[in-house]
C-alpha positions as CSV (number, residue, x, y, z in Angstrom):
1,X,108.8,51.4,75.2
2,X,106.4,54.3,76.0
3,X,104.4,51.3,78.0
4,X,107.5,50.5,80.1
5,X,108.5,53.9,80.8
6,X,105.3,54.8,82.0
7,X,105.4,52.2,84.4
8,X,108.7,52.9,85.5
9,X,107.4,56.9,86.2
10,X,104.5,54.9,88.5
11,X,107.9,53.3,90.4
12,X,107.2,49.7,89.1
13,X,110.3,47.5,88.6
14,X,110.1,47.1,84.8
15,X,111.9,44.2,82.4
16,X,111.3,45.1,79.0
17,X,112.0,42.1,76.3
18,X,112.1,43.6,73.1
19,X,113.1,42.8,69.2
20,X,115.6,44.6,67.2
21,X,115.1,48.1,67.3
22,X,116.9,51.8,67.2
23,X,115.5,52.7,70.7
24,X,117.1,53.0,73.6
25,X,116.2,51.4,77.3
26,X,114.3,54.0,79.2
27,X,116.3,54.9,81.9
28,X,115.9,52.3,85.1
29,X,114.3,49.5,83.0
30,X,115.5,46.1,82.8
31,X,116.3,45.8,79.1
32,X,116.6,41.9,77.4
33,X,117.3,42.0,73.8
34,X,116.1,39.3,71.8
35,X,116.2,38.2,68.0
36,X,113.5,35.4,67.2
37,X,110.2,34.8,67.9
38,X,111.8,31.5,69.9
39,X,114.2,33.6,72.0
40,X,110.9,35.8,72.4
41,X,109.1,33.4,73.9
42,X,111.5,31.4,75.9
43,X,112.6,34.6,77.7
44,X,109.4,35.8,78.8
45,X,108.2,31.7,79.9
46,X,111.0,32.0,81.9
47,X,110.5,35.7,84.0
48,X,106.2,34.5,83.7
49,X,105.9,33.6,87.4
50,X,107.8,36.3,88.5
51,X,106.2,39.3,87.9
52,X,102.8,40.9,88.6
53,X,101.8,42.0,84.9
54,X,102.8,40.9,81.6
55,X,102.0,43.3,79.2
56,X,102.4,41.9,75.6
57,X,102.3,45.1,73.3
58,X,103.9,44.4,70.2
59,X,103.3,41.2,68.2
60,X,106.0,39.5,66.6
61,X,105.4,37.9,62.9
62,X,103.0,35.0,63.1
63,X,105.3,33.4,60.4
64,X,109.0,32.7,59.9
65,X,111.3,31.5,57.3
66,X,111.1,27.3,56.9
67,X,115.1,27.0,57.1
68,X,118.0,29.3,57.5
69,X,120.9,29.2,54.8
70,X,124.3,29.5,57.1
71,X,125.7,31.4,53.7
72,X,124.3,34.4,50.8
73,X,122.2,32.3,48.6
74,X,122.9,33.1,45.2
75,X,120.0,34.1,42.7
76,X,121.0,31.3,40.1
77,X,120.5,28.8,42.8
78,X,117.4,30.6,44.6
79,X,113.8,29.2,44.6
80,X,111.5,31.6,43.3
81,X,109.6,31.3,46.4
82,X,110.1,31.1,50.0
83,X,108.9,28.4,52.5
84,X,107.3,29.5,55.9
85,X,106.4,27.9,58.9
86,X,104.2,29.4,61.5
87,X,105.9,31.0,65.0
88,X,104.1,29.8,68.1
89,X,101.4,32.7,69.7
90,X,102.9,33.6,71.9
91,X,100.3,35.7,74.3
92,X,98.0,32.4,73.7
93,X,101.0,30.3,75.1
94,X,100.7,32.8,78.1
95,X,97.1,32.9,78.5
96,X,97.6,28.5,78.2
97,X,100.3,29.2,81.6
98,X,98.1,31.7,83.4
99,X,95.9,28.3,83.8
100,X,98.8,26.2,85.0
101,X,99.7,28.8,87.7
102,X,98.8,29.2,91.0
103,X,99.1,33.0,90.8
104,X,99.2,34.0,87.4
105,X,100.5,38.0,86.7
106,X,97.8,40.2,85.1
107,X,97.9,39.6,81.5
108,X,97.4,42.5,78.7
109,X,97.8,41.6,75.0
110,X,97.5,44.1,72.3
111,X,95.6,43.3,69.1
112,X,96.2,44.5,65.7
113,X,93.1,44.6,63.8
114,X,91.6,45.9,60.3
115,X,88.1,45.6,60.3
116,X,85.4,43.9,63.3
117,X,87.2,45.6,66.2
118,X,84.8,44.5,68.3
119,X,84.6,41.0,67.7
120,X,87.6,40.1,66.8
121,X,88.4,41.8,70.7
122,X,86.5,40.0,72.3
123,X,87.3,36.9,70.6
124,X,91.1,37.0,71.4
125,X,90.0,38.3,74.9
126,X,88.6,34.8,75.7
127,X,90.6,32.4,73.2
128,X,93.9,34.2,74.4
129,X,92.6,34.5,78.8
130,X,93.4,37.9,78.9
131,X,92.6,40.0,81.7
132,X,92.7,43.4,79.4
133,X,92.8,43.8,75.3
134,X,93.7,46.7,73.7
135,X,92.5,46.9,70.5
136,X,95.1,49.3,67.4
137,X,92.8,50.0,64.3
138,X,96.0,49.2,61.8
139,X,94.0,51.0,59.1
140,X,94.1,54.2,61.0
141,X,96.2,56.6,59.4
142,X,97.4,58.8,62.4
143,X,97.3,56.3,65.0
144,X,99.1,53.0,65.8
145,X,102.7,51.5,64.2
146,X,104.9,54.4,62.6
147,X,103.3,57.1,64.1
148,X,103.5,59.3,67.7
149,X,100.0,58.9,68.5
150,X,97.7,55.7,69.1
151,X,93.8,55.3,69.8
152,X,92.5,51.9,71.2
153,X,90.2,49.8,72.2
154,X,90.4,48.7,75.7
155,X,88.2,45.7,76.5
156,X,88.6,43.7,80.3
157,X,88.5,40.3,81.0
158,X,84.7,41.6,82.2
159,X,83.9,42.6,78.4
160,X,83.8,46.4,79.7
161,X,84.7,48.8,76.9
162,X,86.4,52.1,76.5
163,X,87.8,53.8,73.5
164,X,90.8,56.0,73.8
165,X,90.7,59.4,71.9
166,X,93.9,60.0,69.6
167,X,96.1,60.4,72.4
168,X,100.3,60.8,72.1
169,X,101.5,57.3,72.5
170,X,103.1,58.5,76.4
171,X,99.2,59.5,77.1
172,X,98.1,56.3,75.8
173,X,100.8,54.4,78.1
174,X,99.4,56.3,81.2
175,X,95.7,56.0,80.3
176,X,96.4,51.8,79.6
177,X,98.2,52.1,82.8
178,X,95.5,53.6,84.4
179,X,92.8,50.6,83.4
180,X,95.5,47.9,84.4
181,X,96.4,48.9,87.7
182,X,92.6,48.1,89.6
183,X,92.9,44.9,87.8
184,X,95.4,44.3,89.9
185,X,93.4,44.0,93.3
């Protein structure tokens, strides 16, 4: 959210697709609500071509439930376990259709990682064709998911590095923003 409002501030036409969440639509953004991982994935396939840069900033869960009851299941009659199957990647199924288009948008992916920053980076960087990485430390205590701050990683399609200080998560936007905008050219 901080992401799209700080492009909106730079006077970019933003569509935000986003989960279930208590925040609001910054104000003159696009807003799509979405549910699933599926529903995730087949809205942003279908505005792909259409826009100049996808940024990709929050993962969704790599796994979902095998099968859905329609009705409560009732603890005499549960399994003690619970099936999963795996949700498509979908910032790999983008970096597959930035090869299949003439004039891809930019594409920035986030990366949640505990341990080989680095690395790990770089490899998504190329396995993903990603034009820009940034890289959240999930061990960090005052910086990434359930805080108001964030440091990163940033790493470019070029393997050029830079690493954010603790900034508020607005700052962040506007530095990431800053990094993604001479991509552009």
């Amino acid at each position: 959210y901080a992401l799209a409002r700080a492009a909106r501030r730079r006077g970019a036409e933003v569509l935000l697709v986003s989960g279930p969440t208590h925040l609001a639509a910054p104000p003159g953004v696009e807003l799509i609500r979405v549910q699933t991982a599926a529903e995730m994935l087949q809205t942003v396939e279908a505005h792909f071509r259409s826009v100049s840069v996808v940024v990709k900033a929050a993962a969704v869960s790599d796994f979902r439930p095998a099968e859905c009851a329609g009705h409560k299941i009732k603890k005499a009659a549960a399994a003690p376990h619970l099936h999963l199957a795996p949700n498509e990647d979908i910032l790999a199924r983008l970096g597959q259709l930035k090869k299949e288009t003439d004039s891809p948008p930019l594409l920035v992916g986030f990366a949640a990682e505990s341990h080989n920053l680095l690395a790990e980076g770089l490899r998504k960087l190329r396995e993903k064709n990603l034009d820009l990485l940034a890289v959240n430390n999930i061990l960090s205590e005052d910086a990434g998911f359930a805080t108001d701050t964030n440091r990163l990683l940033l790493i470019d399609r070029n393997e050029n590095q830079e690493e954010l200080p603790l900034l508020s998560k607005e700052e962040t936007a506007d530095r990431l923003w800053d990094r993604i905008l001479p991509l552009l050219t």
